[in-house]
N, CA, C and O atoms as CSV, one atom per row, in Angstrom:
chain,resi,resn,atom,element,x,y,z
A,1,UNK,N,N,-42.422,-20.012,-14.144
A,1,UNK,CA,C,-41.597,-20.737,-15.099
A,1,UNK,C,C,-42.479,-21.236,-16.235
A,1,UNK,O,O,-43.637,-21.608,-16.043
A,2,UNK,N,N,-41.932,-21.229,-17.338
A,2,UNK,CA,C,-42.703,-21.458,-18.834
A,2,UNK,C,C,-43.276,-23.432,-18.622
A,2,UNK,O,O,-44.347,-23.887,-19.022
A,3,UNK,N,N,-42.303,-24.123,-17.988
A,3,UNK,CA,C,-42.964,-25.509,-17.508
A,3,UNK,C,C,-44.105,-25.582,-16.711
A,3,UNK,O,O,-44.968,-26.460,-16.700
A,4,UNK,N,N,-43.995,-24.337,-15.896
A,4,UNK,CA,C,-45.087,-25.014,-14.506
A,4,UNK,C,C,-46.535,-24.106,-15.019
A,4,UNK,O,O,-47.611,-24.071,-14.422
A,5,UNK,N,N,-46.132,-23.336,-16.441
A,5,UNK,CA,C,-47.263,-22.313,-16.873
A,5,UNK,C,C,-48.234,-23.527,-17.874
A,5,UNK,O,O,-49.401,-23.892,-17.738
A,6,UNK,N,N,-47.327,-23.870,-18.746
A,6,UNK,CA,C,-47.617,-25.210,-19.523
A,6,UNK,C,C,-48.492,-26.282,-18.329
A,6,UNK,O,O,-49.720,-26.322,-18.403
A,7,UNK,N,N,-47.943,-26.907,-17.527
A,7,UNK,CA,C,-48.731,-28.113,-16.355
A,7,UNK,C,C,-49.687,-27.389,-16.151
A,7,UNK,O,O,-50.627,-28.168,-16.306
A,8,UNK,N,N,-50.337,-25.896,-15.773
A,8,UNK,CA,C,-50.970,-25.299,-15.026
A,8,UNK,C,C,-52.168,-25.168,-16.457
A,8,UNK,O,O,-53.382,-25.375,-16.433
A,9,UNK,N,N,-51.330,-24.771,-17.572
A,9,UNK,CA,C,-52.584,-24.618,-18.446
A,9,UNK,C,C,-53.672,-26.213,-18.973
A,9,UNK,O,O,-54.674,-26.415,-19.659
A,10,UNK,N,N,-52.700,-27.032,-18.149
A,10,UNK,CA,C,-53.277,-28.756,-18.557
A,10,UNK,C,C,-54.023,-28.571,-17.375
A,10,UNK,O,O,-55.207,-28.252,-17.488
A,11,UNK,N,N,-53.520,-28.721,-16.259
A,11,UNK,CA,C,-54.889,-28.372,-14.938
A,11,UNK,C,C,-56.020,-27.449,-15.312
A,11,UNK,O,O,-57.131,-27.838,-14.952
A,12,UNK,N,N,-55.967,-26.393,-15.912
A,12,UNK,CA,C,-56.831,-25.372,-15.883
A,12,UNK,C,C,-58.389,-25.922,-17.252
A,12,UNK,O,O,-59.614,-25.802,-17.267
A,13,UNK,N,N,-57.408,-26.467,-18.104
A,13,UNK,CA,C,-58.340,-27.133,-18.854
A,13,UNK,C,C,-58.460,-28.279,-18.375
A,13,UNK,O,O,-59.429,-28.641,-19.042
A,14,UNK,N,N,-58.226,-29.120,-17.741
A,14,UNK,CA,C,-59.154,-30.511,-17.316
A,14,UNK,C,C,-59.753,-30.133,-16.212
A,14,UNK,O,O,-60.821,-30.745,-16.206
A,15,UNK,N,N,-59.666,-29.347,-15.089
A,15,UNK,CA,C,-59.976,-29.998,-13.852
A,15,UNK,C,C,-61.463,-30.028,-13.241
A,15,UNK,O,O,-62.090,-29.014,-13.547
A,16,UNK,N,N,-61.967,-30.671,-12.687
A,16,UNK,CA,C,-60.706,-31.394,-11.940
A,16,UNK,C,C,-60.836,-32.813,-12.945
A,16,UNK,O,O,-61.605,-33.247,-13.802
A,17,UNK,N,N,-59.105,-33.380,-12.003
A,17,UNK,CA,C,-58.728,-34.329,-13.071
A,17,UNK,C,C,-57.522,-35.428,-11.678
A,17,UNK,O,O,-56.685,-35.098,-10.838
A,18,UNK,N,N,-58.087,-36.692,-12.127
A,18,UNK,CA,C,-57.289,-37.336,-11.429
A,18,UNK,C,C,-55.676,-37.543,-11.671
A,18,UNK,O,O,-55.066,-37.386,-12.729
A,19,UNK,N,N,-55.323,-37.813,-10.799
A,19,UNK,CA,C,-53.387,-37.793,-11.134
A,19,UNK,C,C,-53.064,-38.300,-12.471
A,19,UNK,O,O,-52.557,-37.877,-13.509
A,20,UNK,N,N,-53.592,-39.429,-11.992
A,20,UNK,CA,C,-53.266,-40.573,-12.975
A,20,UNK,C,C,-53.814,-39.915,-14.796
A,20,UNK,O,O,-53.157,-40.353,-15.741
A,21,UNK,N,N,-54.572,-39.266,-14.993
A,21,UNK,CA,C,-55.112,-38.477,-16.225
A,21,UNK,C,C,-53.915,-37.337,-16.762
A,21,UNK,O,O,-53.441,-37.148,-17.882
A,22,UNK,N,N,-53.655,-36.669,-15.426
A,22,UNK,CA,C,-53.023,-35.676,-15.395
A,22,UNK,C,C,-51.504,-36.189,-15.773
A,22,UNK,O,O,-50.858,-35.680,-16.688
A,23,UNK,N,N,-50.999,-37.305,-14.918
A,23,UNK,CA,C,-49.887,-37.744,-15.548
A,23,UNK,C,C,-50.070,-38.073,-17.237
A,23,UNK,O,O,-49.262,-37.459,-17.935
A,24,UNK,N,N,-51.052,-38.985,-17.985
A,24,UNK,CA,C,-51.028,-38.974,-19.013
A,24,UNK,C,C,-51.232,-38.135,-20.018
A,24,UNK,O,O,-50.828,-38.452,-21.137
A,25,UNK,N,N,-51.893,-36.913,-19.806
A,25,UNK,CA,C,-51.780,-35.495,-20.384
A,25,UNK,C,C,-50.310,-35.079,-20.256
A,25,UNK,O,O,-49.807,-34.978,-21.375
A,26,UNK,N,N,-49.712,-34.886,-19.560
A,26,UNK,CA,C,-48.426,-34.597,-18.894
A,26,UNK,C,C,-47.133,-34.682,-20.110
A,26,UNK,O,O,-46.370,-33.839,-20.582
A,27,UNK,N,N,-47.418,-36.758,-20.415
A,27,UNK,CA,C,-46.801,-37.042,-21.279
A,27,UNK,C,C,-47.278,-36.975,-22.716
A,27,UNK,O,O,-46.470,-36.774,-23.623
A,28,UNK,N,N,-48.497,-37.129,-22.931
A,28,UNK,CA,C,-48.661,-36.617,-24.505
A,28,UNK,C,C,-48.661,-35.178,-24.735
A,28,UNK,O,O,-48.792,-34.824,-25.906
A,29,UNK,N,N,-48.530,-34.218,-23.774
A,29,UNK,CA,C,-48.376,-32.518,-24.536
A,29,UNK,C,C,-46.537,-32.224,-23.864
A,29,UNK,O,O,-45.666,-31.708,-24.566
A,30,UNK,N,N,-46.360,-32.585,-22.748
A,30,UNK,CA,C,-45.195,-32.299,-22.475
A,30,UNK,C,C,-43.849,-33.172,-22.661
A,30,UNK,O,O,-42.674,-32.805,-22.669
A,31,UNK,N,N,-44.522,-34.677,-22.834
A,31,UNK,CA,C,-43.465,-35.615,-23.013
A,31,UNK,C,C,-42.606,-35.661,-21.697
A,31,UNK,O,O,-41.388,-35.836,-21.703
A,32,UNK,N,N,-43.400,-35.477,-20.522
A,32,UNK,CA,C,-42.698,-35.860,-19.133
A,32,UNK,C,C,-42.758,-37.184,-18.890
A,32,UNK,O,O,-43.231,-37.876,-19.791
A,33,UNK,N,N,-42.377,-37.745,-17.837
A,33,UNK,CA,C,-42.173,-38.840,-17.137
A,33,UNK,C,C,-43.135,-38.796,-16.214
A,33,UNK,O,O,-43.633,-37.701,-15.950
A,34,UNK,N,N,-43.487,-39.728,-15.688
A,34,UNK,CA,C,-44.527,-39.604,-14.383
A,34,UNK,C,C,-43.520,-39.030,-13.218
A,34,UNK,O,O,-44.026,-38.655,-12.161
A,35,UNK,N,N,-42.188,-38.964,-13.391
A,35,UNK,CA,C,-41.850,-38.480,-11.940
A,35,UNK,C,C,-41.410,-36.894,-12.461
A,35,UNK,O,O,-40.874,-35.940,-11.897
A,36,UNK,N,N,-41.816,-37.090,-13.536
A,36,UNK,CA,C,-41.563,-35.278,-13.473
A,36,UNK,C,C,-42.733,-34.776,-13.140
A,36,UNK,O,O,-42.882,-34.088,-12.129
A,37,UNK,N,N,-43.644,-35.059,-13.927
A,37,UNK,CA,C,-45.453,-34.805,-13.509
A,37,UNK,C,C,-45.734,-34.387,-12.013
A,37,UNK,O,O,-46.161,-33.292,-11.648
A,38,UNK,N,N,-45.360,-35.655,-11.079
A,38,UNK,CA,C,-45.407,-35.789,-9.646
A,38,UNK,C,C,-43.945,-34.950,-8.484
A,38,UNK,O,O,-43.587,-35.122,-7.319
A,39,UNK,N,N,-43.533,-34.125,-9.528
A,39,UNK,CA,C,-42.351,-33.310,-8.982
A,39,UNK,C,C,-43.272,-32.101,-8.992
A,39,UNK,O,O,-43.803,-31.673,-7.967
A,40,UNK,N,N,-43.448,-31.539,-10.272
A,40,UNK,CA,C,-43.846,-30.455,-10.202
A,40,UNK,C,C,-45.249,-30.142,-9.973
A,40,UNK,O,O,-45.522,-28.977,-10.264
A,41,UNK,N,N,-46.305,-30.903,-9.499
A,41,UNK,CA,C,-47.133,-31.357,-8.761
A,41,UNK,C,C,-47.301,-30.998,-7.163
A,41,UNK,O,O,-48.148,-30.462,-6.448
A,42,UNK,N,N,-46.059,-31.576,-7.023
A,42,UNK,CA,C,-45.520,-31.576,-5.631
A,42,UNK,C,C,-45.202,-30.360,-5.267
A,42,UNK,O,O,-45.627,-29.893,-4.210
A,43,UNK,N,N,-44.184,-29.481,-6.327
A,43,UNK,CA,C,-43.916,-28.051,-5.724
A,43,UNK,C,C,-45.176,-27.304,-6.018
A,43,UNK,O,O,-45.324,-26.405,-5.190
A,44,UNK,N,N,-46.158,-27.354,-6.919
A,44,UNK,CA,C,-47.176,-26.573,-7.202
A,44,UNK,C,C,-47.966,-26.714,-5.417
A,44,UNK,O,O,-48.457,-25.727,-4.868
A,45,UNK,N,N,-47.938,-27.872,-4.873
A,45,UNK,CA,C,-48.778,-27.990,-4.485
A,45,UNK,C,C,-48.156,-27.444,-3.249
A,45,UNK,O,O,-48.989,-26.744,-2.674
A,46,UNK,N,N,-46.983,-27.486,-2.587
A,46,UNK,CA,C,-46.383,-26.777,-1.856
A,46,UNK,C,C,-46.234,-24.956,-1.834
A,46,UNK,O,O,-46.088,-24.393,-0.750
A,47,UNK,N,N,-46.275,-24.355,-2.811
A,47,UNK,CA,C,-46.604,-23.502,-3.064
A,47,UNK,C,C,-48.247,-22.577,-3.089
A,47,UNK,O,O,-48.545,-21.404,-3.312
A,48,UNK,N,N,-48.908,-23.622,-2.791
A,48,UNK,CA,C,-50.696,-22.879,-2.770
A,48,UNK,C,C,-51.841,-22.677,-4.134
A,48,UNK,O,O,-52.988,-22.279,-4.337
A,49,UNK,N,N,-50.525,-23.313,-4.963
A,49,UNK,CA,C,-51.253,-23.036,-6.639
A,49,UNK,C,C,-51.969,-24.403,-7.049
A,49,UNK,O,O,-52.459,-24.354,-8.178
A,50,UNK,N,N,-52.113,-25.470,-6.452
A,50,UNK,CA,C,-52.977,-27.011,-6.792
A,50,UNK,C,C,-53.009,-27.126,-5.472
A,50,UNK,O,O,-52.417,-26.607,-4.526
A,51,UNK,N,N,-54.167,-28.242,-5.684
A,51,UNK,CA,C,-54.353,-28.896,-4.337
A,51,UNK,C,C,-54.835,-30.308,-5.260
A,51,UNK,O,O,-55.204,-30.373,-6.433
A,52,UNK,N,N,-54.674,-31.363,-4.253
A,52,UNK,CA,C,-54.410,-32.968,-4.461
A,52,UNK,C,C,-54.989,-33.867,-2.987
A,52,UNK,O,O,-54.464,-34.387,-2.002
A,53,UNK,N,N,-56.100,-33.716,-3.423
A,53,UNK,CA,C,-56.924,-34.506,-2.643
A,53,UNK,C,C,-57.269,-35.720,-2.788
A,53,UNK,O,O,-58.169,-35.586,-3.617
A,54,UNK,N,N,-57.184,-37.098,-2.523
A,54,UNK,CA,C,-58.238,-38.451,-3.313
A,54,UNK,C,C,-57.765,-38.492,-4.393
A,54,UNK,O,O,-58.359,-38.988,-5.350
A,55,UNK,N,N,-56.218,-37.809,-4.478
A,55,UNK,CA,C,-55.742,-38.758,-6.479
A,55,UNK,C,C,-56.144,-37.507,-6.845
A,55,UNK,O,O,-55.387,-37.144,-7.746
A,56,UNK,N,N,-57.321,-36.277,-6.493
A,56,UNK,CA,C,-57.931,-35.703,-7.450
A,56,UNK,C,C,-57.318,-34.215,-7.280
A,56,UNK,O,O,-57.117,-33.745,-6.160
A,57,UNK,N,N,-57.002,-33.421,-8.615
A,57,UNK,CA,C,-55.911,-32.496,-8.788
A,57,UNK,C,C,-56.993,-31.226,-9.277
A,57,UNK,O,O,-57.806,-31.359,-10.192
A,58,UNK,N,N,-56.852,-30.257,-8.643
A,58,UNK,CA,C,-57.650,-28.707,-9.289
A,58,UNK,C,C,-56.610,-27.644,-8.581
A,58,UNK,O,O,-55.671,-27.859,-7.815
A,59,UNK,N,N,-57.027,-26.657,-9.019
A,59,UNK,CA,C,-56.538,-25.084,-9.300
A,59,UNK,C,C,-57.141,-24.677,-7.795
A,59,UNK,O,O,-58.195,-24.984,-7.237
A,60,UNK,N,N,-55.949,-23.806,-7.362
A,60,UNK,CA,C,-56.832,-22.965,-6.202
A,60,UNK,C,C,-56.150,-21.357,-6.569
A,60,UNK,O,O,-56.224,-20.454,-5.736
A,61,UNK,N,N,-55.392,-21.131,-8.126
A,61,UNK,CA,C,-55.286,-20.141,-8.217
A,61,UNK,C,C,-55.516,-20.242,-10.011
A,61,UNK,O,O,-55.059,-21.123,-10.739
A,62,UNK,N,N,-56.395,-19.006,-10.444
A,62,UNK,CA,C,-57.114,-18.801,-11.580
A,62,UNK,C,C,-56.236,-18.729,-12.848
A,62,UNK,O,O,-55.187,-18.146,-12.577
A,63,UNK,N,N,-56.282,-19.003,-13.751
A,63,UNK,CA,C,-55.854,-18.413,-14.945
A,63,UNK,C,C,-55.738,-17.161,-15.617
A,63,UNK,O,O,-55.017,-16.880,-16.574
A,64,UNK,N,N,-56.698,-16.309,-14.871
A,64,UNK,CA,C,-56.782,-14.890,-15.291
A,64,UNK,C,C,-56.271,-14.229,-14.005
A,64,UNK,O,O,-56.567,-13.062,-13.748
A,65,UNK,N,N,-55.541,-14.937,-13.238
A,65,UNK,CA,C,-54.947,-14.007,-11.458
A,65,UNK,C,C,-53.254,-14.364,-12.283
A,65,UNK,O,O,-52.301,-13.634,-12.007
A,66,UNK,N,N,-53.122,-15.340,-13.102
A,66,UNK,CA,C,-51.730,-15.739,-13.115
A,66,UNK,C,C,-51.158,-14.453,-14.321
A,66,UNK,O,O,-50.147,-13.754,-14.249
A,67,UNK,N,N,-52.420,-14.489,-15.581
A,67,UNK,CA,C,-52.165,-14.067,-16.558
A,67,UNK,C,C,-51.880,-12.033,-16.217
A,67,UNK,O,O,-51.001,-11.260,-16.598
A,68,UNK,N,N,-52.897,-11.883,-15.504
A,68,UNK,CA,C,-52.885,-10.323,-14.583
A,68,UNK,C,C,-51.668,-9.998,-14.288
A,68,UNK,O,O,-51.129,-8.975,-14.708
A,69,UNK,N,N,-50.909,-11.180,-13.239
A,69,UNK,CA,C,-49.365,-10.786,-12.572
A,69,UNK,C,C,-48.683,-10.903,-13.584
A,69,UNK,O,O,-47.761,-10.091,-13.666
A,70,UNK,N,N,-48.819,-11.813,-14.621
A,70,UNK,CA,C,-47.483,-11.609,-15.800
A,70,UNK,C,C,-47.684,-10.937,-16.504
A,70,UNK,O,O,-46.898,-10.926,-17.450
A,71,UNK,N,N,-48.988,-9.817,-16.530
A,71,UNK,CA,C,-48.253,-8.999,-17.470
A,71,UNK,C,C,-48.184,-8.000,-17.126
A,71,UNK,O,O,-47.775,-7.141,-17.907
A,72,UNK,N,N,-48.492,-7.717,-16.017
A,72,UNK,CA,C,-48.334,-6.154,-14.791
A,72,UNK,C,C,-46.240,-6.316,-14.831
A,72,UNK,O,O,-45.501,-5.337,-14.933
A,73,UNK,N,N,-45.804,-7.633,-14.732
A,73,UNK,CA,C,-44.423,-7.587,-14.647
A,73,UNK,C,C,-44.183,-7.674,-15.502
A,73,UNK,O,O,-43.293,-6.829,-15.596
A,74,UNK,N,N,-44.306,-8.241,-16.676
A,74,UNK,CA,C,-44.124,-8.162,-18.146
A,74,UNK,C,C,-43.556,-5.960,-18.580
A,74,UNK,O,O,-42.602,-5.283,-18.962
A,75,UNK,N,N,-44.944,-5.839,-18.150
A,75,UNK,CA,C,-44.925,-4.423,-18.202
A,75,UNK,C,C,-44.050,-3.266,-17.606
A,75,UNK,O,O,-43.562,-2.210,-18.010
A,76,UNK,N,N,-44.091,-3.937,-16.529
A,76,UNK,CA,C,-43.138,-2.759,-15.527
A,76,UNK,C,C,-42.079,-3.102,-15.491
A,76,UNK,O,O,-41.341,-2.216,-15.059
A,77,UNK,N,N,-41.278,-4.558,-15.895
A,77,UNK,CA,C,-39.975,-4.745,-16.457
A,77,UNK,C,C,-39.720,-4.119,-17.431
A,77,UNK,O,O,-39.305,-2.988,-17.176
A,78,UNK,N,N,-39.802,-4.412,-18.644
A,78,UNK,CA,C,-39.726,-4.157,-19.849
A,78,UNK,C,C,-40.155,-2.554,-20.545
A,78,UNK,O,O,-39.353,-1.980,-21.282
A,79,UNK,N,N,-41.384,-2.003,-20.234
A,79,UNK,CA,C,-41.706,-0.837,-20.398
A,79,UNK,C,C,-41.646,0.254,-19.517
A,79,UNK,O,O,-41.984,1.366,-19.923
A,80,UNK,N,N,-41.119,0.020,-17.942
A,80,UNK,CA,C,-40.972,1.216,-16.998
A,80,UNK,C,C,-42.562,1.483,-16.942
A,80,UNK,O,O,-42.883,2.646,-17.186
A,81,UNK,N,N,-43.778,0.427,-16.607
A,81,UNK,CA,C,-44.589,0.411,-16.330
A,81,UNK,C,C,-45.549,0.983,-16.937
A,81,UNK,O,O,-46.624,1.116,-16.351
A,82,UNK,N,N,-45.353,1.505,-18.406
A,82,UNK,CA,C,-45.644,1.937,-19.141
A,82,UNK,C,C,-46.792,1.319,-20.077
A,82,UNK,O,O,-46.268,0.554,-20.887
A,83,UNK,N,N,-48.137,1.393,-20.230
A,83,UNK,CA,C,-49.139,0.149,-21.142
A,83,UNK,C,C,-48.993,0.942,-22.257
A,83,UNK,O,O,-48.872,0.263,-23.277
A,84,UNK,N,N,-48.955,2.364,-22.471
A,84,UNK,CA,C,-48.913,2.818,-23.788
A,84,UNK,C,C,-48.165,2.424,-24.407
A,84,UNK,O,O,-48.556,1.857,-25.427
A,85,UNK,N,N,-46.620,2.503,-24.132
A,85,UNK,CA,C,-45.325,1.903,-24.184
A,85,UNK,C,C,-45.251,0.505,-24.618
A,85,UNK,O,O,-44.721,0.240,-25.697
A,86,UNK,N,N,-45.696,-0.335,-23.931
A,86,UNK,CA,C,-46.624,-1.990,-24.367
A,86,UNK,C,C,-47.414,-1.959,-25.498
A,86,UNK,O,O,-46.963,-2.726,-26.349
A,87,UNK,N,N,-48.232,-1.484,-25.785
A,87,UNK,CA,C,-49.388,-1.759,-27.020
A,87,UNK,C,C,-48.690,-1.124,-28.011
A,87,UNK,O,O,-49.049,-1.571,-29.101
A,88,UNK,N,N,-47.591,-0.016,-28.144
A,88,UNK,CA,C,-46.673,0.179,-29.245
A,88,UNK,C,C,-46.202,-0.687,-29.755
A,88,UNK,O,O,-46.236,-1.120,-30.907
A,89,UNK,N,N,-45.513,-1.105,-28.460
A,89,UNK,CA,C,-44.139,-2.180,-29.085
A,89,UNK,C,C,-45.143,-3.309,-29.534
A,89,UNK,O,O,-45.184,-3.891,-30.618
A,90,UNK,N,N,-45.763,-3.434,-28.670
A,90,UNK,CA,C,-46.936,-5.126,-29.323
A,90,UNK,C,C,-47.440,-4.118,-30.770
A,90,UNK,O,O,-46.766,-4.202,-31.797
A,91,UNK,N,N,-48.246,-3.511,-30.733
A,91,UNK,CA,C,-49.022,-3.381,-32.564
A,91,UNK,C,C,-47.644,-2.776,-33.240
A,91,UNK,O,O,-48.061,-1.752,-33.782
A,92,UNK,N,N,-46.157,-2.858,-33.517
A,92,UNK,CA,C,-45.584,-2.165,-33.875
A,92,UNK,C,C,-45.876,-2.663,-35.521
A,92,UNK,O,O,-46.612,-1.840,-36.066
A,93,UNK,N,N,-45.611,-3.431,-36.142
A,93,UNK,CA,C,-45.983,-4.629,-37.595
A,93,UNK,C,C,-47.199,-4.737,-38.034
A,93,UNK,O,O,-47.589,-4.701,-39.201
A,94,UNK,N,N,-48.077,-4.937,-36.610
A,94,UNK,CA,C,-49.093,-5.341,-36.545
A,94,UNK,C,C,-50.576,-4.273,-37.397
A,94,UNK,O,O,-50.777,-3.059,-37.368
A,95,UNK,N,N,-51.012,-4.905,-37.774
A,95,UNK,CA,C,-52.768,-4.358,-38.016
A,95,UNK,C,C,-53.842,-4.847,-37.446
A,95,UNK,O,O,-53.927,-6.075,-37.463
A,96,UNK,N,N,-54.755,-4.208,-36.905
A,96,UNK,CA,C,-55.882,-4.431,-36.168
A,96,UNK,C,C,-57.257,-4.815,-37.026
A,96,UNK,O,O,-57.715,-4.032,-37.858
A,97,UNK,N,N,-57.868,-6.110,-36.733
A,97,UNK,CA,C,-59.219,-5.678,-37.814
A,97,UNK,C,C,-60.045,-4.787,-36.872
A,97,UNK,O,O,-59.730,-4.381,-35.753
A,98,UNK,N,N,-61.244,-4.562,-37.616
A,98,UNK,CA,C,-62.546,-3.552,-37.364
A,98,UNK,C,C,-62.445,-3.942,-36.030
A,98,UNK,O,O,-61.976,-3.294,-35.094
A,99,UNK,N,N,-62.997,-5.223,-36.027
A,99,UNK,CA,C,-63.549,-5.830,-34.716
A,99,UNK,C,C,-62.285,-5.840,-33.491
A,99,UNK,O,O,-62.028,-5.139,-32.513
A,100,UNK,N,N,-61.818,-6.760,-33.989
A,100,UNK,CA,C,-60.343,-5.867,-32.333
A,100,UNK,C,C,-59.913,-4.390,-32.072
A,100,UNK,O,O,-59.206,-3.909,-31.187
A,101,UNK,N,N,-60.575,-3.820,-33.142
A,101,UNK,CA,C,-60.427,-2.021,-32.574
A,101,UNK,C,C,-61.378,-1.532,-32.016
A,101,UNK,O,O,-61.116,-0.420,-31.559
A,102,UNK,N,N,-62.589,-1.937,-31.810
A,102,UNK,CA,C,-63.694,-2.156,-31.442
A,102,UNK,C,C,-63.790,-2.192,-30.136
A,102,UNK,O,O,-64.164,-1.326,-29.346
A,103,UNK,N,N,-63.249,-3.773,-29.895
A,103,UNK,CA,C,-63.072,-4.494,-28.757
A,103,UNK,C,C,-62.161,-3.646,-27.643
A,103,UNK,O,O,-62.339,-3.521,-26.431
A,104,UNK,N,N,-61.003,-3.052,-28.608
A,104,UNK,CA,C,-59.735,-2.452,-27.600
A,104,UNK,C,C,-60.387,-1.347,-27.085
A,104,UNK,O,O,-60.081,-0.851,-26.001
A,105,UNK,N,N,-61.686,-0.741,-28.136
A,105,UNK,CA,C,-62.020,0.796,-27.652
A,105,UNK,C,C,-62.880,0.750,-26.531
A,105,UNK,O,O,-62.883,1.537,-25.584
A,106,UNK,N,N,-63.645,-0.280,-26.719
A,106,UNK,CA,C,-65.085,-0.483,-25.581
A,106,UNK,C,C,-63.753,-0.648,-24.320
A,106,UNK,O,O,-63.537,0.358,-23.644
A,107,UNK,N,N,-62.950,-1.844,-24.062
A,107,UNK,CA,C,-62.228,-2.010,-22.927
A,107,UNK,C,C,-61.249,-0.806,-22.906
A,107,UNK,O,O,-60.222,-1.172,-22.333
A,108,UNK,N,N,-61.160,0.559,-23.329
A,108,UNK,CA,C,-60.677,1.703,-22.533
A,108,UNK,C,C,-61.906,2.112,-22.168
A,108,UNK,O,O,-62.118,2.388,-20.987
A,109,UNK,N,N,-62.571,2.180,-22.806
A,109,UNK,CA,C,-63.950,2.868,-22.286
A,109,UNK,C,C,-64.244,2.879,-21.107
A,109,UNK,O,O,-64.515,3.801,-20.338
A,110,UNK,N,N,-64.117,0.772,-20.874
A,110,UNK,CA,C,-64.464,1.018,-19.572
A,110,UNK,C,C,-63.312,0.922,-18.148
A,110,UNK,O,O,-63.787,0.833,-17.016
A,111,UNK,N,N,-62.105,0.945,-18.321
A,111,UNK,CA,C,-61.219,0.972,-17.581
A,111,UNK,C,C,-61.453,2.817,-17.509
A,111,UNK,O,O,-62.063,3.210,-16.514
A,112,UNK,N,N,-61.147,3.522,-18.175
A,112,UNK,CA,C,-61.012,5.108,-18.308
A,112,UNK,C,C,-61.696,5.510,-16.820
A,112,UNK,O,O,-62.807,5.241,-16.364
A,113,UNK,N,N,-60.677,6.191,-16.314
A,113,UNK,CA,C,-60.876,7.032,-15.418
A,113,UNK,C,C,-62.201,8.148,-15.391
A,113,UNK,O,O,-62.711,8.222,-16.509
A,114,UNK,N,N,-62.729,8.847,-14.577
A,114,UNK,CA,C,-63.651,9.760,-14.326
A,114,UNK,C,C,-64.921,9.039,-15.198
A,114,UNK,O,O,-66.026,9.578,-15.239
């Protein structure tokens, strides 16, 4: 969910971070309540994605494991699993400088098969 991606990107940049911090981040980027904070807290933490030890709140799942699954489904929803299909529709407007064509070529390089 686009809320618990938002809370998760406030964990991922503080942590670790005590509740009480975390609630006040909470409300100056999300404008929650402390019992919303401590809701979705609660299901994160029921779920295996935070842990809440001593007040004190961290990640037990990565930012780049979350970002991987959304866009493997991003992809295989939307494009029939297709990445060529993806980087169309994404550069369709779009122009690349030097340097991000660069960047995109070295990372086929090294994904590329054989």
């Amino acid at each position: 969910f686009d809320a618990e991606f938002k809370f998760m990107c406030i964990v991922w940049d503080a942590e670790p971070l005590t509740t009480r911090r975390l609630v006040e981040l909470c409300q100056k980027k999300l404008a929650w309540k402390r019992t919303t904070t401590y809701t979705v807290l609660r299901k994160l933490k029921d779920r295996g994605v935070v842990q809440s030890q001593d007040s004190m709140v961290s990640s037990l799942v990565k930012r780049e494991q979350v970002q991987q699954y959304e866009s493997e489904a991003i992809i295989e929803k939307a494009f029939d699993g297709s990445l060529p299909k993806f980087v169309a529709a994404f550069l369709n407007d779009k122009t690349l400088s030097d340097e991000e064509a660069e960047e995109l070529k070295r990372l086929i390089e090294r994904h590329k098969e054989g």
